[in-house]
C-alpha positions as CSV (number, residue, x, y, z in Angstrom):
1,X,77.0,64.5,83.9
2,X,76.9,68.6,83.4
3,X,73.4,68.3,83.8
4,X,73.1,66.8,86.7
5,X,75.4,69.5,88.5
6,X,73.1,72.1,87.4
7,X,70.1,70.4,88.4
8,X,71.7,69.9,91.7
9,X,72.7,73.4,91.8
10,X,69.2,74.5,91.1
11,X,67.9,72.7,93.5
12,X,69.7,73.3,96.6
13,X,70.7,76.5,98.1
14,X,73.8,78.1,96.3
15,X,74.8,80.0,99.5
16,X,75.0,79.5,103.1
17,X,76.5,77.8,106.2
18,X,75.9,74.3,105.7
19,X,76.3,74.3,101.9
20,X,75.4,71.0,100.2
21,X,76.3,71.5,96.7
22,X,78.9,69.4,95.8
23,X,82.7,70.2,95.2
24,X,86.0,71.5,96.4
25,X,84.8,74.6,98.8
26,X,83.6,75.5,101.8
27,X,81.8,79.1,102.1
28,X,80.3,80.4,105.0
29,X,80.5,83.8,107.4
30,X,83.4,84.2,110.5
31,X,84.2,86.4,112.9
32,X,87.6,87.9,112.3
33,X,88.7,91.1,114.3
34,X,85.7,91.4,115.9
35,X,83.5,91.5,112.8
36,X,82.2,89.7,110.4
37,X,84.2,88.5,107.2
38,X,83.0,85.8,104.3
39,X,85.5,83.0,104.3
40,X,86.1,80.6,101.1
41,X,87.9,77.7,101.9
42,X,89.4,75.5,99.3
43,X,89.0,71.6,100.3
44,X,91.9,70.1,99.4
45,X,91.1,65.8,99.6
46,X,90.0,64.5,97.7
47,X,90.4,65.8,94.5
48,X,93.5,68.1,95.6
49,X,90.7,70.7,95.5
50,X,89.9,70.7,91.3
51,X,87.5,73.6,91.5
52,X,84.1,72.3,89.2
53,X,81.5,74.3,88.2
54,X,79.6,74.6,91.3
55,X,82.3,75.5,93.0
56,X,82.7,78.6,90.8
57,X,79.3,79.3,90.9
58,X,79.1,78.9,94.9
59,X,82.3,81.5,95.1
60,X,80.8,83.8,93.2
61,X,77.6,83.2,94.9
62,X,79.9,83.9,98.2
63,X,81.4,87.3,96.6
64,X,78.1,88.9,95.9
65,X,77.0,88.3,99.5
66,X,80.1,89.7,100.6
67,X,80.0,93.1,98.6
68,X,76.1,93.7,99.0
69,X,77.0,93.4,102.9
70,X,80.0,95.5,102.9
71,X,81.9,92.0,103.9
72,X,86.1,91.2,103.7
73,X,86.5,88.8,102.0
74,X,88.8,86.0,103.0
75,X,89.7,83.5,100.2
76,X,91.6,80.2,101.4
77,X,93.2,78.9,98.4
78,X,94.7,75.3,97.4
79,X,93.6,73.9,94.1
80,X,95.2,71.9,91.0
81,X,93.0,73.6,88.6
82,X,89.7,73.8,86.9
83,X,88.4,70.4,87.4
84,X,88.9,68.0,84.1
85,X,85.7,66.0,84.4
86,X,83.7,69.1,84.5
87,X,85.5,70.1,81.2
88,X,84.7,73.7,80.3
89,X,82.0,74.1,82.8
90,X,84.8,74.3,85.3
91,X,86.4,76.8,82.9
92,X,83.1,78.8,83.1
93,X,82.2,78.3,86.8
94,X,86.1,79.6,87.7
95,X,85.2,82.2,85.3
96,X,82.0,83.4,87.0
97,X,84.3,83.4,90.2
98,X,87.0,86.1,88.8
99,X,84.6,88.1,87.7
100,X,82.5,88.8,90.8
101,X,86.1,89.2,92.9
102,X,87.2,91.5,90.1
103,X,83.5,93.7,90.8
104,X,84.5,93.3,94.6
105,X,87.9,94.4,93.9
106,X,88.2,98.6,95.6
107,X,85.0,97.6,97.8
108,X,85.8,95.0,100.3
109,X,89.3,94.1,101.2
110,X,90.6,90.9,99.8
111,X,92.4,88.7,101.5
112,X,93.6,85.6,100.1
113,X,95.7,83.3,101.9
114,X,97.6,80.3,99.4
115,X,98.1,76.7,101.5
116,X,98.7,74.5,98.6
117,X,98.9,74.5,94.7
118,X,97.2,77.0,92.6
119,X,97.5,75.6,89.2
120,X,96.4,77.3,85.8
121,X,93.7,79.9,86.0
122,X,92.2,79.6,89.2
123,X,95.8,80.8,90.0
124,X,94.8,84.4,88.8
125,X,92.2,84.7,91.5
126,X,95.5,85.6,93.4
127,X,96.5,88.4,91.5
128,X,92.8,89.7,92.1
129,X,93.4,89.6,96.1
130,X,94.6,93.3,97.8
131,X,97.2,91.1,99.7
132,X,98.0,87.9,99.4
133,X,99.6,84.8,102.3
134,X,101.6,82.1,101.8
135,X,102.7,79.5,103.2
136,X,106.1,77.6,102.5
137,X,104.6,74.6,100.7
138,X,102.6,76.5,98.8
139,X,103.1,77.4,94.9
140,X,101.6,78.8,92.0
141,X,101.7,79.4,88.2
142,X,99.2,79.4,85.2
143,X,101.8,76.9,83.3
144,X,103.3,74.6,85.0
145,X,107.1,73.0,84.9
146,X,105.6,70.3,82.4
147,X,104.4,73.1,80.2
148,X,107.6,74.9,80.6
149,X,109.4,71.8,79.6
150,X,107.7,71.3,76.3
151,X,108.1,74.6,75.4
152,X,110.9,76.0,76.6
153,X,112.9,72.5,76.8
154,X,114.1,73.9,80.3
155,X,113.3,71.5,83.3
156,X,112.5,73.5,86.5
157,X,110.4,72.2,89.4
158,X,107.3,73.5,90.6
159,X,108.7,75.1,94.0
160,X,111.2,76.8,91.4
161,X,108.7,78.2,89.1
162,X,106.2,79.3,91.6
163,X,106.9,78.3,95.1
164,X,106.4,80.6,98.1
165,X,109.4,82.4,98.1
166,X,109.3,83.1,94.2
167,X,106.1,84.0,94.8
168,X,107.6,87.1,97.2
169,X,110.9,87.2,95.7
170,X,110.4,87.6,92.0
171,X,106.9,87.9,91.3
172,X,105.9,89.7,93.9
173,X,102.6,87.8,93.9
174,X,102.9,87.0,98.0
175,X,102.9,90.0,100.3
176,X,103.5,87.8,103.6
177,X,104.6,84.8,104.3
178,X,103.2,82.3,107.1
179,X,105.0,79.4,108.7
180,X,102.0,77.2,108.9
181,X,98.0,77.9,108.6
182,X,97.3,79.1,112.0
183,X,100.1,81.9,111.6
184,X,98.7,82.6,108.4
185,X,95.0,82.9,109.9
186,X,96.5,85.3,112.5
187,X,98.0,87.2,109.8
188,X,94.9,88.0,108.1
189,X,93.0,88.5,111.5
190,X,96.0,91.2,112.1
191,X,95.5,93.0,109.0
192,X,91.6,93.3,109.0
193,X,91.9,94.6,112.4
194,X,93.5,98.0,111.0
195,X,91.2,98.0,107.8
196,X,87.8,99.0,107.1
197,X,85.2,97.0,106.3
198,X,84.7,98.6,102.9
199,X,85.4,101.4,100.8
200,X,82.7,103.1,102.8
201,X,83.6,103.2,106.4
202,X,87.0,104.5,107.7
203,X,89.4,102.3,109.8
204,X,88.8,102.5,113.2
205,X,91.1,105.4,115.2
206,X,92.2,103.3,118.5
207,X,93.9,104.7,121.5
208,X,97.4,105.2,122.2
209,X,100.0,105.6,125.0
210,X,102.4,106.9,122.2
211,X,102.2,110.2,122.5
212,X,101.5,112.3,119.2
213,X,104.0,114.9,120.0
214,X,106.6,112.3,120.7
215,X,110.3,113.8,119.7
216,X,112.3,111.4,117.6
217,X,115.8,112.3,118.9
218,X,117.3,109.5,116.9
219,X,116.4,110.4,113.6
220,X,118.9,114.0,114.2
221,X,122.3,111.9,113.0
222,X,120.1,109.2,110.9
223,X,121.3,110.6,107.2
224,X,124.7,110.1,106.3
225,X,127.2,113.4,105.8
226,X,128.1,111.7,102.3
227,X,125.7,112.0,99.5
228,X,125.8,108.5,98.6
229,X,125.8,107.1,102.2
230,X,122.6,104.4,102.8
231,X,120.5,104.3,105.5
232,X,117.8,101.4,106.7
233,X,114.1,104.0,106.0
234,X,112.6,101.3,108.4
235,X,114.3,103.0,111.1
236,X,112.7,106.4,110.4
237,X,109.0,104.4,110.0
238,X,110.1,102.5,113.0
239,X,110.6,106.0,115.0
240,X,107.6,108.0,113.9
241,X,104.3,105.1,113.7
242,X,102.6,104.4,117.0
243,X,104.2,101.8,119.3
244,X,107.3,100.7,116.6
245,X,104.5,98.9,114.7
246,X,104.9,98.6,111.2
247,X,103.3,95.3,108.9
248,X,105.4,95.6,105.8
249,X,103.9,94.3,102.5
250,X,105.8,92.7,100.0
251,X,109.2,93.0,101.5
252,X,111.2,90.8,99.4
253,X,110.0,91.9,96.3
254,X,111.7,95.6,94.7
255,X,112.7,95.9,98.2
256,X,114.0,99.5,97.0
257,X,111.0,100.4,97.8
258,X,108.9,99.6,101.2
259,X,105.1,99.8,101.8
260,X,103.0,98.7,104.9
261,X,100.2,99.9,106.9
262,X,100.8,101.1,110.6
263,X,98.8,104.0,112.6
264,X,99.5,107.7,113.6
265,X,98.2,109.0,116.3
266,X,95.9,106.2,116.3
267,X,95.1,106.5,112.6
268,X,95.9,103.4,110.2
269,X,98.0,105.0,107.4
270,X,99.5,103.8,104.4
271,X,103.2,104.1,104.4
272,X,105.5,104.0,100.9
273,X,109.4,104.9,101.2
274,X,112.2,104.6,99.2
275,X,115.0,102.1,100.6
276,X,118.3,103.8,100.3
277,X,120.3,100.5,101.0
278,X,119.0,98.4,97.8
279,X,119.6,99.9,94.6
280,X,120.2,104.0,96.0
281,X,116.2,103.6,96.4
282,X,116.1,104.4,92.4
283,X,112.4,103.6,90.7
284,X,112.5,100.8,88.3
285,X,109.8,98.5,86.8
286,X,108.9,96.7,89.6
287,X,109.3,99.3,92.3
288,X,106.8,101.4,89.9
289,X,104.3,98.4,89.8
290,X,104.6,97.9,93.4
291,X,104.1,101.3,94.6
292,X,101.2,102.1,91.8
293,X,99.2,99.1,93.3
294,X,100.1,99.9,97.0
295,X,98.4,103.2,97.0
296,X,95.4,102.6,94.8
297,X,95.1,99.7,97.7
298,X,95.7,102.9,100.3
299,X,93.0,104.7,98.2
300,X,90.3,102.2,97.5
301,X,90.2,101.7,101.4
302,X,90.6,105.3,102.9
303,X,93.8,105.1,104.7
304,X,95.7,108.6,104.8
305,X,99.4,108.1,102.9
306,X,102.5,108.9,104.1
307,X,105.3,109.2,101.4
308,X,108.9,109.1,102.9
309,X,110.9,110.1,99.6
310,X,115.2,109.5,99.1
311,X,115.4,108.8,95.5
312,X,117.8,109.8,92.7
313,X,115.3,108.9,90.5
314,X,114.4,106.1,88.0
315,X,116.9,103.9,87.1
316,X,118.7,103.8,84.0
317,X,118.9,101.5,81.1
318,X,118.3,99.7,78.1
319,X,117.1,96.8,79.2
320,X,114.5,98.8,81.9
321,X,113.6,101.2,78.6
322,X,113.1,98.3,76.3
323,X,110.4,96.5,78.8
324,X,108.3,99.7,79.3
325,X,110.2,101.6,81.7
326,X,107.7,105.0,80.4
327,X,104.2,102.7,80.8
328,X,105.2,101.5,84.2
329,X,106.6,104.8,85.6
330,X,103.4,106.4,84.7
331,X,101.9,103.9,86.2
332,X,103.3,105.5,89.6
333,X,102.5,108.9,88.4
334,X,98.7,107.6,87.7
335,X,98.0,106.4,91.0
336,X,98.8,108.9,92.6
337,X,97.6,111.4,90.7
338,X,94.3,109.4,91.2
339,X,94.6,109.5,95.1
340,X,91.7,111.4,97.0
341,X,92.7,110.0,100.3
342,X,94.6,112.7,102.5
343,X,98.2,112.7,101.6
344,X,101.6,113.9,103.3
345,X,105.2,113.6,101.6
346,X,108.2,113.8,103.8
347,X,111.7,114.7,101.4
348,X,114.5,113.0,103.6
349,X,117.4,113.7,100.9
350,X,117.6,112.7,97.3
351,X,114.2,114.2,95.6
352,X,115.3,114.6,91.5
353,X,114.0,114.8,88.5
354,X,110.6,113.0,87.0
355,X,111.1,110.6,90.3
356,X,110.6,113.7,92.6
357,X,107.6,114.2,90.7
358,X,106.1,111.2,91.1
359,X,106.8,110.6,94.7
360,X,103.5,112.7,95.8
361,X,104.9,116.1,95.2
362,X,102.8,119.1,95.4
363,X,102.3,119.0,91.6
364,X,101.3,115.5,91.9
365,X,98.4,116.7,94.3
366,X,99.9,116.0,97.6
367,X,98.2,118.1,100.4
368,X,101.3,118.7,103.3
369,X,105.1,118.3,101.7
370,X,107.5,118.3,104.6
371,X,111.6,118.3,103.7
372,X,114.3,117.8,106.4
373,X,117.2,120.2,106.0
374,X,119.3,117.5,104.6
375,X,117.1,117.4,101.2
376,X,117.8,118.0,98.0
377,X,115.3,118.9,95.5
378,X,116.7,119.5,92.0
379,X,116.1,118.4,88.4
380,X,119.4,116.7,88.7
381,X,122.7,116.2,91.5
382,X,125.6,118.5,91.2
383,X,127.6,115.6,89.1
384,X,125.1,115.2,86.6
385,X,124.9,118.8,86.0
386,X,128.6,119.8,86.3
387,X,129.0,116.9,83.5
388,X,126.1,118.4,81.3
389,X,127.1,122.3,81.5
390,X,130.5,122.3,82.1
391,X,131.8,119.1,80.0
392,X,134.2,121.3,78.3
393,X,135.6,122.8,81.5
394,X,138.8,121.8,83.5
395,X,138.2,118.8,85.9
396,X,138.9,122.0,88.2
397,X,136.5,123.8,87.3
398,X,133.8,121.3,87.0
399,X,134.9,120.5,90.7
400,X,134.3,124.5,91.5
401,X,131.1,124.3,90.2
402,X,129.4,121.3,91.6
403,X,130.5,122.3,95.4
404,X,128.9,125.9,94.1
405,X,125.8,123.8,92.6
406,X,125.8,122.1,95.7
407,X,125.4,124.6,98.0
408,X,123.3,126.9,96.0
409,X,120.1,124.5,94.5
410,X,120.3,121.1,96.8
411,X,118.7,122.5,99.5
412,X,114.7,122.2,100.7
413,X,114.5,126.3,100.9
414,X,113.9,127.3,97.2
415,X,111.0,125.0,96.9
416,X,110.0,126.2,100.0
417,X,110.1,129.6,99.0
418,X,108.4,128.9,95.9
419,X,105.7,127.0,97.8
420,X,106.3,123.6,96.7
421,X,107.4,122.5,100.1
422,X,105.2,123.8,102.9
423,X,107.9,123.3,106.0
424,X,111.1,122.5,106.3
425,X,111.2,120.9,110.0
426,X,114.0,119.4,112.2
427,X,114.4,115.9,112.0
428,X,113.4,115.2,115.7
429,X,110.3,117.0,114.9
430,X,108.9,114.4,112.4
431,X,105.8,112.4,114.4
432,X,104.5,115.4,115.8
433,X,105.0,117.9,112.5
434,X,103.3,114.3,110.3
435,X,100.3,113.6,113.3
436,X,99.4,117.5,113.4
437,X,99.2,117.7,109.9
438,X,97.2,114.2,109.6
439,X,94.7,115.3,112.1
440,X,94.2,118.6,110.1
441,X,93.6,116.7,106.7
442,X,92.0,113.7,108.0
443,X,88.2,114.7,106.2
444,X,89.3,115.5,102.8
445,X,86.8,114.7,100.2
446,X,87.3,115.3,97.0
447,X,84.7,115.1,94.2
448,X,84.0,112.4,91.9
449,X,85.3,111.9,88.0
450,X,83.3,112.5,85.5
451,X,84.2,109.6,83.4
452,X,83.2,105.6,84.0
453,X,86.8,104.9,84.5
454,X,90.5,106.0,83.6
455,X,92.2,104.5,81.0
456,X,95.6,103.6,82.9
457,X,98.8,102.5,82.0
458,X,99.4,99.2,82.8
């Protein structure tokens, strides 16, 4: 039976519209955005889209087009698996599959968009995608609540274990989530419309009636007078991206954190910004995954990064220590360390600690630091160190010092002095001071490692 696939597969072509070897997927070249993209469409009936081996080698055979001509790729997923009469075949052909989208993976966007099951381990092509779609039937895990069952004992349904809204909630596996499949195809012809083609090419800069030098009056009374007051960040993104337009990614998942992609004076940027309102916007394991992979995403595909950064650092813990809180912060650090796309960090308030570090500071390599007068850059808060150096004071006196702490080293204007911030600006001042300073930075290069590859923390 093997045989015969692969004497089929030999004998017809293995790529192209029209296909005729036989399985569960379509491939072929669209027009999406106005350019083209290589789609991969899963065909669920009527085998509920069991990938076999030629389907694996026909993806792959897709992929390779795709990245030798600088091509998005577009992956429509729905399968139950690797298909069992193919046996391990199907385990090789799915195989063949990760691997190319893994050599694809920093070169062409990847889009994958999930309309059905995604069962064992053709569900980790989804964890290869840049940004992922689903839709509310959807779901997906590599063992499923039959699995789970005989191992655990626990009985959990599928939509449960890996429905949609797991999927953005607690695995943080969806980005987006889309109604049906025409709002999911939208979707994906809205976000290849702000990215480049490849790593190669820049996005395209596209005209606006927003003007650059725009003053955001709002923003003046935005931060709360008390140091522990929240504040929705989306409304300072909201105020200072072209036209209110902001595509958030992942928004469910560590929501302490937001990331999204909007443009700047017509410029598609990156944008990463601690959320005030969930959790004080403090850095734990999965904000630190989720920001890591959002800007080597910004990096692989050249779009400039904007850092809006309120955080009192990374949350504390036994449990967060015990599962790797060191590995996954670095993880953080790493990325952007790694970052040769232009880079500006705006401090709003709270900038402390190792978490001031690693939120694109100057000694992380960030080329413009901005602060607004309310920040307040400082190894720790005045409690934290009125309780450290003074803990054998009077409660008096440990008030006394803490307003003087206060006053003296959380403000923006020593690390200004000491050129770690390079402006402190108004808050109303924040589109034009952030679009000037893009347009100056926008054709950084910066010159290629020596080595094969990092060794990061993961």
């Amino acid at each position: 039976m093997i045989l015969d696939r692969n004497e089929t597969s030999r004998s017809q072509p293995q790529f192209g519209l029209g296909i005729r070897i036989p399985g569960s997927t379509v491939t072929g070249i669209e027009t999406i955005a106005g350019r083209p993209a290589m789609v991969i469409s899963s065909i669920p009936a009527p085998n509920r889209g069991a990938l076999t081996q030629e389907d694996g080698i026909k993806i792959a055979n897709a992929i390779k087009v795709a990245v030798k001509n600088e091509l998005p790729i577009v992956l429509y997923l729905s399968t139950s698996g690797a298909s069992i009469h193919d046996g391990i075949a199907a385990l090789n052909g799915w195989g063949r599959a990760a691997r190319e989208l893994a050599a694809a993976s920093g070169v062409v966007p990847i889009l994958a968009g999930l309309f059905g099951p995604a069962v064992s381990g053709p569900a980790l092509l989804l964890g290869l995608a840049d940004i992922v779609i689903s839709t509310p039937d959807s779901y997906a895990f590599v063992s499923g609540p039959e699995m789970v069952k005989g191992y655990t004992g626990v009985e959990v349904a599928a939509v449960d274990l890996g429905g949609s809204y797991t999927l953005a909630t607690k695995t943080g596996v969806s980005h987006l989530e889309a109604q049906n499949m025409q709002e999911m195809k939208e979707q994906v012809e809205e976000i290849l419309s702000i990215l480049p083609r490849s790593t190669n090419y820049v996005s395209q800069v596209i005209e606006t009636n927003d003007p650059v030098g725009r003053l955001c009056d709002s923003l003046t009374s935005l931060i709360p007078n008390s140091p522990t007051g929240s504040y929705d960040v989306r409304d300072i993104i909201s105020e200072i991206v072209d036209d209110e337009y902001f595509l958030e990614l992942r928004p469910l998942w560590a929501p302490q954190l937001v990331t999204g992609i909007a443009r700047i004076g017509g410029h598609a940027v990156g944008i990463l910004a601690n959320q005030p309102r969930v959790l004080a916007g403090t850095l734990d394991i999965p904000a630190s995954q989720k920001g890591a992979r959002f800007v080597r995403f910004c990096d692989a595909f050249n779009l400039p990064l904007i850092s809006l950064e309120d955080t009192p650092g990374f949350l504390p813990g036994k449990d967060v220590e015990w599962r790797g809180m060191i590995r996954h912060g670095a993880e953080l650090a790493f990325s952007y360390a790694a970052c040769g796309v232009p880079r500006i960090c705006l401090i709003l308030r709270k900038a402390y600690g190792g978490a001031y570090i690693v939120m694109d500071s100057k000694g992380m390599g960030s080329d413009v630091v901005f602060a607004w007068p309310s920040a307040e850059i400082a190894v720790m808060g005045a409690q934290g160190a009125a309780q450290i150096l003074m803990r054998r004071a009077t409660d008096q006196e440990r008030a006394q010092y803490q307003e003087d702490y206060q006053a003296r080293y959380l403000t923006p204007y020593i690390a200004a002095e000491r050129g770690f911030v390079d402006e402190v600006i108004e808050p109303r001042d924040t589109r034009k001071s952030i679009a000037l300073a893009l347009e100056l930075i926008i054709a950084k290069k910066e010159s290629i490692r020596m080595a094969k590859h990092a060794n990061s923390p993961m």
